[in-house]
N, C-alpha and C positions, 0 to 999 in steps of 0.2 A: 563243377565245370564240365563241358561237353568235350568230347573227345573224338574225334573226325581221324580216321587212319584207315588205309588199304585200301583207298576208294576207285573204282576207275569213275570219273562224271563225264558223261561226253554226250554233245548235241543237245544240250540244254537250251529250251526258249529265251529260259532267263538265267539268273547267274547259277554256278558252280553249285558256289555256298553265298547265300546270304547271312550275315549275323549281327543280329543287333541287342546292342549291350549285352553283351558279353564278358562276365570277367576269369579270365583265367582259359579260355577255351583255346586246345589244342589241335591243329589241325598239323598230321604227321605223314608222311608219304602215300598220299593222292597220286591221282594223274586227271589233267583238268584237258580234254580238249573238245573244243566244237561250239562252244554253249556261247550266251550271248554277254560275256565277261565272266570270266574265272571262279573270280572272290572279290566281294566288297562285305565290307562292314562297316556298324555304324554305332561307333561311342564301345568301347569295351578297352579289354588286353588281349591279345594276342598273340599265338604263338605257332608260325607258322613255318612250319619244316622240312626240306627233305620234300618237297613236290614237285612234279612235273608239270607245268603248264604251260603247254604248245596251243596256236592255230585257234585260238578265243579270239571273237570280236565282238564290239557292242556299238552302237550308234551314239553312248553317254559317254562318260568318263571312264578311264580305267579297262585296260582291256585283258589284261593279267591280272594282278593282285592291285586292291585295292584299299587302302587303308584311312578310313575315312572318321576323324575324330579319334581316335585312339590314343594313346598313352601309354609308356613300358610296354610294348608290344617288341616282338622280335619276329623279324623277316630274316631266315638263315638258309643256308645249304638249298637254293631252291632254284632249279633251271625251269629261266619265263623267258619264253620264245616264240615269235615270229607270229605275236598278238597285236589288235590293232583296235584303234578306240576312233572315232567318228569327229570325236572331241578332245579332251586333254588326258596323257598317261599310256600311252600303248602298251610298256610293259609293267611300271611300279608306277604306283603311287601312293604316299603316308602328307596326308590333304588335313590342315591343323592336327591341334594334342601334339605332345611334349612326350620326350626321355623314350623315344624307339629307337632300335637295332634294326638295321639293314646290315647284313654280312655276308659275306663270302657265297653271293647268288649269281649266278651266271644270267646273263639281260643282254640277248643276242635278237634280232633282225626282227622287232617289234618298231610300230608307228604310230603317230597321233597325228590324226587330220586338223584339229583346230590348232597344230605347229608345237605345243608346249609338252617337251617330254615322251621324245617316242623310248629313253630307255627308262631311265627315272627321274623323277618327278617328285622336289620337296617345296608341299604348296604352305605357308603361312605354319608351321613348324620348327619348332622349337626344341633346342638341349639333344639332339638326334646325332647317332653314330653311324656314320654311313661307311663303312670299309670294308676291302679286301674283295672287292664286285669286281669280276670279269663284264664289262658294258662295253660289249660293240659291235660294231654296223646294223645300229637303229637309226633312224629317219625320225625327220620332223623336228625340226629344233631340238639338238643338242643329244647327246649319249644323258648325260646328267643337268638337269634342270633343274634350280633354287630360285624360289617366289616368296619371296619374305619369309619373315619367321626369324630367329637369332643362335647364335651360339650352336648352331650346329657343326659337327666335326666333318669334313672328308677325307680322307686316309686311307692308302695304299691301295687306290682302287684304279687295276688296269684297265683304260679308257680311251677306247682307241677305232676308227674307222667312221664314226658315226659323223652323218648328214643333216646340217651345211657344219655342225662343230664338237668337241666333245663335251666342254665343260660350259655353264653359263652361270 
């Protein structure tokens, strides 16, 4: 499994880190800023820690971390800031696949222009633990945004300031 740690990535054309199918790759205290989205990937596990990602933006999806298709992935301890997507997710997004962790990330003054998810964003996702998030004063519909998908948990997550709401 690939191992990502100590990075600075900044002013990227394109993303941070790209990663596709990937199982088990660690991506461990980075610093993401400038580039044109953060982190996306596509079908893997995940494990995403301890990063900085400020002042990323993309014209697609996702302007922080993106988590696309994935499964048992963990999003932890990770300050995503003040990123912005053209489209849906400014600062998270875990967009289908099952049984991820979102924890204890700080998701402060990030936006999405097409309105869905300027802090995070749970798109058609499933069996998902979302707690202990600091999400506030993001923009663009809602701090926390849910779009199908079932059974997922939200829990003890301070959610608060965000434009026009916080929860949807």
């Amino acid at each position: 499994s690939p191992k990502i740690t100590g990075n600075i990535i900044l002013n990227g054309t394109d993303r941070g880190i790209f990663g596709v199918s990937s199982s088990g790759a660690i991506i461990i205290a980075n610093y993401f800023e400038g580039n044109n989205g953060a982190f996306k990937t596509s079908a893997g596990t995940y494990f995403v820690r301890r990063n900085v990602v400020v002042n990323n933006h993309t014209d697609e999806n996702g302007g922080g971390l993106f988590c696309f298709n994935c499964s048992n992935s963990e999003l932890s301890y990770n300050i995503i800031a003040r990123n912005s997507a053209a489209a849906f997710g400014g600062g998270l997004i875990i967009s289908t696949g099952s049984n991820n962790k979102v924890l204890n990330n700080t998701v402060y003054g990030n936006a999405a222009g097409a309105s869905d998810g300027g802090g995070i964003l749970i798109f058609a996702t499933s069996n998902c633990d979302i707690r202990n998030n600091l999400v506030v004063f993001n923009s663009s519909k809602h701090g926390i945004f849910q779009n199908g998908g079932s059974g997922n948990v939200f829990e003890y997550n301070d959610v608060f300031g965000n434009i026009p709401s916080d929860y949807s």
